[in-house]
C-alpha positions as MATLAB code, in Angstrom:
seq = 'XXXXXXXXXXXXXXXXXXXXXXXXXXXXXXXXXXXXXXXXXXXXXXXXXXXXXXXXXXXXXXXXXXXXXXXXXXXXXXXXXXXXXXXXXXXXXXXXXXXXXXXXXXXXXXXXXXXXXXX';
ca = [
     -10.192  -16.389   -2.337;
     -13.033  -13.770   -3.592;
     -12.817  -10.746   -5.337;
     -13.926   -7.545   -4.439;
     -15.355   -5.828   -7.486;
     -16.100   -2.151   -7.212;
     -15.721    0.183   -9.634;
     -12.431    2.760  -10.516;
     -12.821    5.701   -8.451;
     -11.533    8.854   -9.511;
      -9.875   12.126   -7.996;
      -6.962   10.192   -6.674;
      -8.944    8.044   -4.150;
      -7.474    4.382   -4.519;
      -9.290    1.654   -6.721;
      -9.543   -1.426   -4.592;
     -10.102   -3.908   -7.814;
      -6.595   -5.380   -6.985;
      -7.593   -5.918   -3.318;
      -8.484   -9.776   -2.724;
      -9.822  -11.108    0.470;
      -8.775  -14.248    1.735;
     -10.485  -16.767    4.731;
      -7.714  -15.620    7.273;
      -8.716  -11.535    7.446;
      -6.141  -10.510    5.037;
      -5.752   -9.120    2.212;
      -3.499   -9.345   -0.940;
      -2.781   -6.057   -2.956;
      -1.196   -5.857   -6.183;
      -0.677   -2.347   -5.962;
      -0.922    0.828   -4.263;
      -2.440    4.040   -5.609;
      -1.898    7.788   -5.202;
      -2.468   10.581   -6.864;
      -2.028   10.146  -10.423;
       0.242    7.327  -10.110;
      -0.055    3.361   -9.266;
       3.089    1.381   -7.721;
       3.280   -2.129   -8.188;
       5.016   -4.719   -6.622;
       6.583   -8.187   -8.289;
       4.247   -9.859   -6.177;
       0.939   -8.946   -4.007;
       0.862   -7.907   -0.868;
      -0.609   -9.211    2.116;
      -2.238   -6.311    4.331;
      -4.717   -6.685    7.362;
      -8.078   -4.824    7.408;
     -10.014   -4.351   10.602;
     -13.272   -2.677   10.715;
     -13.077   -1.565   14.969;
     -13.903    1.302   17.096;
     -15.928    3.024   13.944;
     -12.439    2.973   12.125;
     -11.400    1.470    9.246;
      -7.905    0.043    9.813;
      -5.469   -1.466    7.060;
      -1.920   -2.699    7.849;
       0.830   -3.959    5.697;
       3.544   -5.450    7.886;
       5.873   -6.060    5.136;
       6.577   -2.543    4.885;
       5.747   -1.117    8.112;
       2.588    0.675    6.873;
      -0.628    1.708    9.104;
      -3.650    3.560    7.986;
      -6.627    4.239    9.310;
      -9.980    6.511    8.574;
     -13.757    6.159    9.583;
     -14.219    5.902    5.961;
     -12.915    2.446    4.110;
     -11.892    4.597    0.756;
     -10.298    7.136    2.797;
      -7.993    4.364    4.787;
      -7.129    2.705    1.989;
      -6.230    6.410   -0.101;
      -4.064    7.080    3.313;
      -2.542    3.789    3.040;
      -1.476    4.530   -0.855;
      -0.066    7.635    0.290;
       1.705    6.532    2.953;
       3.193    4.139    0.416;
       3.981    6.537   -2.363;
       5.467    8.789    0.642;
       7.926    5.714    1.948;
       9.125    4.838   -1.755;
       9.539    8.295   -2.926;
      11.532    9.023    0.065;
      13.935    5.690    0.311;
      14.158    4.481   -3.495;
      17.107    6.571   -4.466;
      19.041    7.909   -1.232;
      22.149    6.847   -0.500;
      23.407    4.560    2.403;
      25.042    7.102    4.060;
      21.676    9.507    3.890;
      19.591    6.356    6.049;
      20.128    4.752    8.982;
      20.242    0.703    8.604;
      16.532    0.276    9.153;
      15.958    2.709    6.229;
      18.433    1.165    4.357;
      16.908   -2.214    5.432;
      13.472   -0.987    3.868;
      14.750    0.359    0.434;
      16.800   -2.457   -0.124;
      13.510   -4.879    0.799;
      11.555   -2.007   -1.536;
      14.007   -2.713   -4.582;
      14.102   -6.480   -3.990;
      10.533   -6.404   -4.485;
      10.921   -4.640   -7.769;
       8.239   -2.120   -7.057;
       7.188   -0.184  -11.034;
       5.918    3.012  -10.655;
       2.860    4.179  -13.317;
       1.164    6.681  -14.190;
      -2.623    6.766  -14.236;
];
């Protein structure tokens, strides 16, 4: 497995230092960034980039995530927000606010003992 070194951008876009590419097209994450604040799982990740039809695509099965842009730092900022957007709005709501896929989601969200940081 390499590492893709690239230095810390700033403004909110995502820093991909804690992205690592392995020989099967996927990658691992450590954490996802938005905004002003990094969430981080107990363990990486494994999401899918694909670079097809001039669009940057990144996927994340495990949580049902899908991002894409024409611009690789873009993608991956949409992915963090779609991230921080799912966690924000499941962490804390009750069972009777979510239906049992949502509830499915937080509870797989918890499990994974996702911290929350700011930056």
């Amino acid at each position: 497995m390499s590492r893709i070194r690239q230095s810390t951008l700033t403004n909110g876009r995502p820093d991909i230092d804690d992205w690592q590419f392995n020989h099967r097209h996927t990658v691992l994450t450590s954490s996802f960034h938005f905004n002003d604040r990094r969430f981080i799982p107990r363990e990486p990740v494994i999401c899918s980039p694909e670079y097809r039809n001039n669009l940057w695509v990144y996927e994340c099965p495990r949580y049902g995530l899908h991002a894409f842009s024409e611009d690789r730092q873009e993608a991956l900022r949409q992915l963090g927000e779609e991230f921080a957007f799912l966690y924000e709005g499941l962490i804390n709501e009750p069972d009777e606010n979510l239906t049992p896929d949502a509830i499915e989601l937080r509870d797989l969200l918890k499990a994974d003992s996702v911290r929350v940081e700011e930056i």
